[in-house]
C-alpha positions as YAML, in Angstrom:
chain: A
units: angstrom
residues:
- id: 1
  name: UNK
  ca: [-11.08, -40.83, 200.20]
- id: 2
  name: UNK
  ca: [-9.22, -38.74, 197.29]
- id: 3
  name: UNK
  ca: [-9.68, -35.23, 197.48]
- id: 4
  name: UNK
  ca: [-9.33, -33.97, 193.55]
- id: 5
  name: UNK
  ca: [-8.47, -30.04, 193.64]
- id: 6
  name: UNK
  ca: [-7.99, -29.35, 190.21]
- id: 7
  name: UNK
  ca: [-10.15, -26.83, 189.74]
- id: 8
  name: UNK
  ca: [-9.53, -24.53, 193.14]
- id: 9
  name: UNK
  ca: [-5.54, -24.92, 192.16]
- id: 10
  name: UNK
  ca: [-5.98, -23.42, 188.73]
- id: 11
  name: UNK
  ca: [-8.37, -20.60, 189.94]
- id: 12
  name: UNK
  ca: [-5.57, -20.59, 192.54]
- id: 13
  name: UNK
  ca: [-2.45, -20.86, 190.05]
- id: 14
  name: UNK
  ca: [-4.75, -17.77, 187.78]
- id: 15
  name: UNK
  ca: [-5.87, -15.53, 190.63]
- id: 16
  name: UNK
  ca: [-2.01, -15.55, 191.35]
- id: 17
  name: UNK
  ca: [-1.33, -14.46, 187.69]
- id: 18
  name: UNK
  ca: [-3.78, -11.91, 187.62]
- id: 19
  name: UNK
  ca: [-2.77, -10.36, 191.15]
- id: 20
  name: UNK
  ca: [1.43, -10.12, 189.91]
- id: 21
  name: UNK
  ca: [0.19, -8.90, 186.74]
- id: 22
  name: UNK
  ca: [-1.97, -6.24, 188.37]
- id: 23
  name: UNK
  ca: [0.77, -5.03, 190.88]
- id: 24
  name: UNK
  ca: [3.92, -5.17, 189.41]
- id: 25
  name: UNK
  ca: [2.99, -5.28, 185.50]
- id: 26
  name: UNK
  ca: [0.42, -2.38, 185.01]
- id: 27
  name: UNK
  ca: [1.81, -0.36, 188.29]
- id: 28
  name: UNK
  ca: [4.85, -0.41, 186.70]
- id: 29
  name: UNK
  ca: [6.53, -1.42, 190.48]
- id: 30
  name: UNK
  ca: [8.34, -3.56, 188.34]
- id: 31
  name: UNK
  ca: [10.85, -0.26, 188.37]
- id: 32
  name: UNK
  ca: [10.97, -0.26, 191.90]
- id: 33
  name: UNK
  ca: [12.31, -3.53, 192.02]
- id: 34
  name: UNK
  ca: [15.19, -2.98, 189.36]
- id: 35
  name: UNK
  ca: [16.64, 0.32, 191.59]
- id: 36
  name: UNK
  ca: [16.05, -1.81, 193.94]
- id: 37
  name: UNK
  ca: [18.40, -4.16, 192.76]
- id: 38
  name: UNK
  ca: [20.75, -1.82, 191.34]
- id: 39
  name: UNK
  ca: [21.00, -0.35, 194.64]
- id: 40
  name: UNK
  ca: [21.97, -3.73, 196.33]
- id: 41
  name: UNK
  ca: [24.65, -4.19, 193.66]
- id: 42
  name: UNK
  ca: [26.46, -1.21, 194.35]
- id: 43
  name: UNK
  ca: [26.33, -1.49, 197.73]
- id: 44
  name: UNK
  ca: [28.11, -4.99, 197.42]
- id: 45
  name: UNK
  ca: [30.42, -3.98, 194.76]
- id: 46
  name: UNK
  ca: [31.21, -1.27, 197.35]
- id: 47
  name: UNK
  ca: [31.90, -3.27, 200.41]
- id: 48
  name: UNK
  ca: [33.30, -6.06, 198.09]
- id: 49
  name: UNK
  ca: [35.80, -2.97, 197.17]
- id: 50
  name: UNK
  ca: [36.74, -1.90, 200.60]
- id: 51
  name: UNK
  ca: [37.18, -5.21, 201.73]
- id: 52
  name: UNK
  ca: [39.90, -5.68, 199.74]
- id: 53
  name: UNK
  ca: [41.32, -2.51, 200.32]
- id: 54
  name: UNK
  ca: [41.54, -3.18, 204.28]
- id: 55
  name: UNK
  ca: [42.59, -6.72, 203.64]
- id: 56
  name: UNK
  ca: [45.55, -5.65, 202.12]
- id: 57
  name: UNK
  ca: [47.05, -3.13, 204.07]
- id: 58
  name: UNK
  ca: [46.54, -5.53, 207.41]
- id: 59
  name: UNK
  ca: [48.18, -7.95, 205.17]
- id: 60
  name: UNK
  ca: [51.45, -5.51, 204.46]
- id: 61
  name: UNK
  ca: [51.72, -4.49, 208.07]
- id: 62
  name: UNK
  ca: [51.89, -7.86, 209.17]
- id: 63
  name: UNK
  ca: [54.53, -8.69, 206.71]
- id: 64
  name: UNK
  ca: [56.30, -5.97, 206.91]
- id: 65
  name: UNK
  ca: [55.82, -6.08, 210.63]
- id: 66
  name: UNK
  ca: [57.56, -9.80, 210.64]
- id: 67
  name: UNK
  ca: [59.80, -9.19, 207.87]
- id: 68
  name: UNK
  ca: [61.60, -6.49, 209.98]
- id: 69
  name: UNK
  ca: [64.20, -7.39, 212.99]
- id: 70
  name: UNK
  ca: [63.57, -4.17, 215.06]
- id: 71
  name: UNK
  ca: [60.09, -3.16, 213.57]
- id: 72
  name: UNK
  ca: [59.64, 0.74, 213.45]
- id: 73
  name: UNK
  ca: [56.69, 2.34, 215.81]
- id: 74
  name: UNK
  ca: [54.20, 3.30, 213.22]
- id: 75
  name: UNK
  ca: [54.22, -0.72, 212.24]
- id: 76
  name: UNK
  ca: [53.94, -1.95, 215.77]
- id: 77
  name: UNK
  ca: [51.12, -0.38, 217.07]
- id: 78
  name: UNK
  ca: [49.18, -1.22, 214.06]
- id: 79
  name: UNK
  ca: [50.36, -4.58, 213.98]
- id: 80
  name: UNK
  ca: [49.13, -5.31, 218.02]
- id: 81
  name: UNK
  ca: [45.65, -3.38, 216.78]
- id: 82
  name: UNK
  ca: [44.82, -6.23, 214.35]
...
């Protein structure tokens, strides 16, 4: 028994078409998803910033930290922290 569904998956496949054409196409939401996106992308470029920012100043305490025979206050406390 073959079950042949060419013609529901191209009324599928075109009622698809029809219904992203409708909503994002003539609604212009299309817009929506673009701010969208340009929202997400600063928000990463952001964090992605501030990241690095953090990263490096743990990074000079705790060289500084071990680079130093009697390290000062202000770089001990900091250093037991992280």
């Amino acid at each position: 028994m073959v079950i042949v569904m060419t013609e529901t998956i191209t009324e599928f496949i075109d009622s698809i078409i029809t219904i992203i054409d409708r909503v994002f196409i003539r609604s212009d939401r299309w817009q929506l998803w673009l701010t969208g996106l340009q929202n997400t992308l600063q928000i990463t470029f952001f964090a992605l910033l501030l990241g690095i920012v953090i990263g490096f100043f743990i990074a000079v305490i705790r060289v500084t930290h071990d680079s130093v025979r009697r390290p000062h206050i202000l770089l001990w406390i900091p250093n037991k922290i992280v």
